[in-house]
C-alpha positions in Angstrom: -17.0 2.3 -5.1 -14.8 6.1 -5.1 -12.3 6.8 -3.7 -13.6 8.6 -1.1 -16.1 5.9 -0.3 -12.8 3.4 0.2 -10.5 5.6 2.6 -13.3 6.0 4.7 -13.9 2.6 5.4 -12.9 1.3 8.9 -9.7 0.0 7.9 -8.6 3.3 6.9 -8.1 3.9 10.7 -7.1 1.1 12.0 -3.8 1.0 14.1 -3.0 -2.7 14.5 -3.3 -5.6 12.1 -3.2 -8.9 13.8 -2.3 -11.8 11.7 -3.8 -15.3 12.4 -3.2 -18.3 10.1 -6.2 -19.2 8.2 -6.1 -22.8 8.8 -5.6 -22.8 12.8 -9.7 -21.3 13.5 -8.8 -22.1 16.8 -6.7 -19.2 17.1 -9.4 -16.5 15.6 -11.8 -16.4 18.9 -8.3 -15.0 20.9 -7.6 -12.6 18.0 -11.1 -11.2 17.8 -11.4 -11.0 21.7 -7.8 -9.0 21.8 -8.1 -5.3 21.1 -6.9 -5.3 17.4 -8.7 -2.9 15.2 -8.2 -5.1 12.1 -7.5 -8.9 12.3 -6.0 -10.4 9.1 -6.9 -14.4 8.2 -3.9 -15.3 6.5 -3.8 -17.6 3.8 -0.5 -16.3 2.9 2.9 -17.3 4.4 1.5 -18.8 7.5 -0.1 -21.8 5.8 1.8 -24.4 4.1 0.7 -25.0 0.8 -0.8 -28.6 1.3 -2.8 -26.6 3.8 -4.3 -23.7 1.9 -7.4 -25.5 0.5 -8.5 -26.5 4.0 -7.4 -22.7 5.1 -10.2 -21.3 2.7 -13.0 -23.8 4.1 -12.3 -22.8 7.5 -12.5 -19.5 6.5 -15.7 -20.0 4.5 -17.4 -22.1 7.1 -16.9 -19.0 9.7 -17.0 -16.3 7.7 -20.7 -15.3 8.2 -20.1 -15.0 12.1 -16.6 -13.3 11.5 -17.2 -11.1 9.0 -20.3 -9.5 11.7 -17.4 -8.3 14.0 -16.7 -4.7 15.4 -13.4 -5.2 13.8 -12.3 -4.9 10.5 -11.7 -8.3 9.0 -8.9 -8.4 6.2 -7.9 -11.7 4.3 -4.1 -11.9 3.0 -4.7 -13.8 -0.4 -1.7 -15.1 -2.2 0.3 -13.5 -4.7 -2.3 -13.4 -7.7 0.2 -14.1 -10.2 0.6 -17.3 -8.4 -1.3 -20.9 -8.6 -2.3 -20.3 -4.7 -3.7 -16.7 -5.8 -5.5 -17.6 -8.6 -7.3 -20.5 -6.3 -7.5 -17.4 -3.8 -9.2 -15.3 -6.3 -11.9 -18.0 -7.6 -12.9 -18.9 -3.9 -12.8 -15.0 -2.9 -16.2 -14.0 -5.4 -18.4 -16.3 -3.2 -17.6 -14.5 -0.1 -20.6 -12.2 1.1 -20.3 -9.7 2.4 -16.8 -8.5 0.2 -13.7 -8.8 2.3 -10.8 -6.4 2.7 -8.3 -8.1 0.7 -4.3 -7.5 1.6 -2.8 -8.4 -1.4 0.9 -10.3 -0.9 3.9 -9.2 -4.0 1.6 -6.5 -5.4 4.1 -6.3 -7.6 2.4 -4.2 -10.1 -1.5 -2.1 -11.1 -2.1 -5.2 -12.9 -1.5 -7.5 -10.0 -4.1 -5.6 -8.0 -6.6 -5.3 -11.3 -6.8 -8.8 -11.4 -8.0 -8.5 -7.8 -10.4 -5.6 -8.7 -11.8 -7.4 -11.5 -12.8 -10.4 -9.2 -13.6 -8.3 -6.6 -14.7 -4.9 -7.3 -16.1 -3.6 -4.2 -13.4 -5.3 -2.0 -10.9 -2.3 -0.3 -7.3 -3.1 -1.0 -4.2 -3.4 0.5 -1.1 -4.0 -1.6 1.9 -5.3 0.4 5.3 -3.5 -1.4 7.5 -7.0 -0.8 9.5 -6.4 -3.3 12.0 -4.8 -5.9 9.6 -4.7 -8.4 6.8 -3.5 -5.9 9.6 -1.0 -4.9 10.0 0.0 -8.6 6.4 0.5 -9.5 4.8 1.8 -6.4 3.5 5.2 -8.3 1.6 2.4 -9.8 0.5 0.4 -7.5 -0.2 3.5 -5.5 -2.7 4.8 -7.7 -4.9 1.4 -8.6 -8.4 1.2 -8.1 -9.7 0.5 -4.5 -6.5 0.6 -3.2 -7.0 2.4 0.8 -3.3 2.2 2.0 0.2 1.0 1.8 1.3 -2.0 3.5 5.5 -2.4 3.5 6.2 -6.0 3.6 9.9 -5.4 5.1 11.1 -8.8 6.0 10.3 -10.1 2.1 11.7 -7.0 0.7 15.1 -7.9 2.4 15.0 -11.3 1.4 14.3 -10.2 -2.1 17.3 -7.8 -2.6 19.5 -9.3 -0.8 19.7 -6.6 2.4 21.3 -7.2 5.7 19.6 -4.6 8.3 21.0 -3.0 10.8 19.2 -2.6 14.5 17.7 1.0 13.0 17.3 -0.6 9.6 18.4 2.5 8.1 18.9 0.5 4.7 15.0 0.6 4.9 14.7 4.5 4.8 14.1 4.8 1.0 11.6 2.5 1.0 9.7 3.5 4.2 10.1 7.3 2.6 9.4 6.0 -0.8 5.8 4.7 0.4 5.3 8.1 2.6 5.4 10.4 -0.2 3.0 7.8 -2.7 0.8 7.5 0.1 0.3 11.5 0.3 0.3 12.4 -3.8 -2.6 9.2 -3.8 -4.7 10.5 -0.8 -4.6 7.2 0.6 -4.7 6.4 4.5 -1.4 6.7 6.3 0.5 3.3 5.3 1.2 0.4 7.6 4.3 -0.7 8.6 6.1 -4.4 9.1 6.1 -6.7 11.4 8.5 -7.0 14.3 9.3 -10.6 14.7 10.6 -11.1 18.1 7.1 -11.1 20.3 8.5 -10.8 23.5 10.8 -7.6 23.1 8.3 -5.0 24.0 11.0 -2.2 23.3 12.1 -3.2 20.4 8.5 -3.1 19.4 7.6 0.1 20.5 10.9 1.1 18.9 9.7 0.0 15.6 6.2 1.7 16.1 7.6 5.2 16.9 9.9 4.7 14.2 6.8 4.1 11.8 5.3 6.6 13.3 8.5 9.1 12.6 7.4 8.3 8.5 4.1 9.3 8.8 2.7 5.6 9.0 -0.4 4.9 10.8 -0.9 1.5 11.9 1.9 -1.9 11.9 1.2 -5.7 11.3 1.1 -7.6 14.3 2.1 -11.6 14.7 0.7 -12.2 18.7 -1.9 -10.3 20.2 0.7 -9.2 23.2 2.1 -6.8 20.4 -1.2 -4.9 20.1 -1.4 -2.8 23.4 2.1 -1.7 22.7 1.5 -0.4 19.1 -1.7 1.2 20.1 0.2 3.2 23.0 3.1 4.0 20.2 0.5 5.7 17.7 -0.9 7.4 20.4 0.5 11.1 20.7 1.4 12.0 24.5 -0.4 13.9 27.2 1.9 16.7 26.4 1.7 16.6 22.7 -1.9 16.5 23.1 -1.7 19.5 25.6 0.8 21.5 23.1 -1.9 20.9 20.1 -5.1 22.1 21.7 -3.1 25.3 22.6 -2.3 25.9 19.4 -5.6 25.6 17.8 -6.8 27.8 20.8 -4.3 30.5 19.6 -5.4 30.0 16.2 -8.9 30.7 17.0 -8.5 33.7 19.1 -5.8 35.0 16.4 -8.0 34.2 13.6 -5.9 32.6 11.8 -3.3 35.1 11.8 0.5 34.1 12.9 1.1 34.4 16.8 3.4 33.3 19.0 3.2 30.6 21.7 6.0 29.8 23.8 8.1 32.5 22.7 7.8 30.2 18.9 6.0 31.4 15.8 3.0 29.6 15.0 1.5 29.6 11.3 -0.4 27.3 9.0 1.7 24.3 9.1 1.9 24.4 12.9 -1.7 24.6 13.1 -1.7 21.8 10.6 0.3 19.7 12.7 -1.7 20.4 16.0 -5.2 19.1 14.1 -3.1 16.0 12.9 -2.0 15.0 16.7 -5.9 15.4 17.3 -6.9 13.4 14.7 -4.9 10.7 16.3 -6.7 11.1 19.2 -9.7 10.7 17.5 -8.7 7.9 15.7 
């Protein structure tokens, strides 16, 4: 599968990832019924370790129903490096059809080509979680199959030892970090975090438009009252959406030339902009 192939694959555009624990099933019919664009089975941080075999039969049990859905279905394996992942990565080759695979402390290319190997055709997404992830995104970045960047904030901070502030500015390298590796790659706009505290609708929507602000495209939700909020974050406004369709107008009758709207000079990257706000429309 090309490159091409992988960031055009539904995920590519998908705004909200919506987490649900592998080994409560219960919980997937109210995930898939929410309006997520990607739900995530976790068999990751959510499930206690005596839990995880059991996590992967549910999963396996279901997965010819789920994996039928309008949304994209991703499954958050294990570090691979670690005894859970490795389990992960045997039970993963007798899933058909191929998952989307988030892959937790991609920590380096060789973390995610043990993925690829197992799974070739499966689209990736590498969660940066990490000093080491931090230190060899340009790597990680450009592996095989790999569609976009997920940041993996609340494990980076644990990792390094950072105290945030309520802007997390301390974040800002990273967050810019996986901006510009995202754009040299040609990968899908990255995904951000989560926000943990599910009934602070401000903060959330704070934490979108700051996501947003980077160039990121979509955020990790924990509870499916997040997902109406991030959606209407991502979205661009009535007036940004009026402002963009003008320019483009201009454009056209200008032929491309410079012109001025609003008594402000418009050129390429204007123009640029304008089809990007549309695109999000679209999206």
């Amino acid at each position: 599968m090309n490159q091409t192939t992988i960031t055009s694959a539904p995920v590519a555009i998908a705004r909200s990832f919506l987490f649900v624990p592998a080994n409560r099933p219960e919980r997937l019919a109210k995930a898939l019924s929410s309006c997520a664009d990607a739900v995530v089975l976790d068999l990751e941080d959510s499930v206690p370790p005596q839990d995880k075999a059991r996590a992967r039969e549910a999963v396996a049990r279901q997965w010819a129903t789920v994996s039928s859905q309008s949304q994209s279905i991703v499954i958050r394996i294990n570090p691979p490096q670690s005894e859970a992942g490795v389990a992960d990565l045997a039970w993963l080759v007798k899933l058909k059809p191929c998952p989307v695979i988030m892959v937790a402390k991609a920590d380096s290319a060789s973390t995610l080509e043990q993925v690829h190997a197992i799974c070739p055709g499966a689209p990736l997404l590498p969660l940066i979680e990490s000093a080491q992830g931090y230190a060899r995104l340009a790597e990680i970045a450009a592996a095989a199959n790999v569609v976009r960047l997920v940041v993996g904030h609340i494990d980076f901070m644990v990792d390094i030892g950072i105290r945030c502030s309520s802007d997390q500015r301390e974040l800002e390298a990273l967050r810019f970090a996986v901006a510009i590796q995202t754009r040299l790659n040609n990968l899908a706009a990255a995904v951000d975090g989560v926000t943990v505290d599910v009934d602070d609708q401000e903060l959330l929507r704070t934490d979108s438009l700051r996501a947003l602000s980077f160039g990121f495209g979509a955020k990790l939700c924990i509870h499916p009252r997040q997902v109406e909020t991030v959606h209407a974050a991502f979205a661009p406004s009535e007036a940004e959406v009026h402002w963009a369709r003008r320019v483009l107008e201009g454009n056209r009758t200008a032929g491309g030339a410079a012109f001025k709207l609003d008594g402000r000079m418009v050129d390429v990257p204007v123009v640029l902009q304008a089809q990007r706000t549309l695109d999000r429309v679209r999206a």
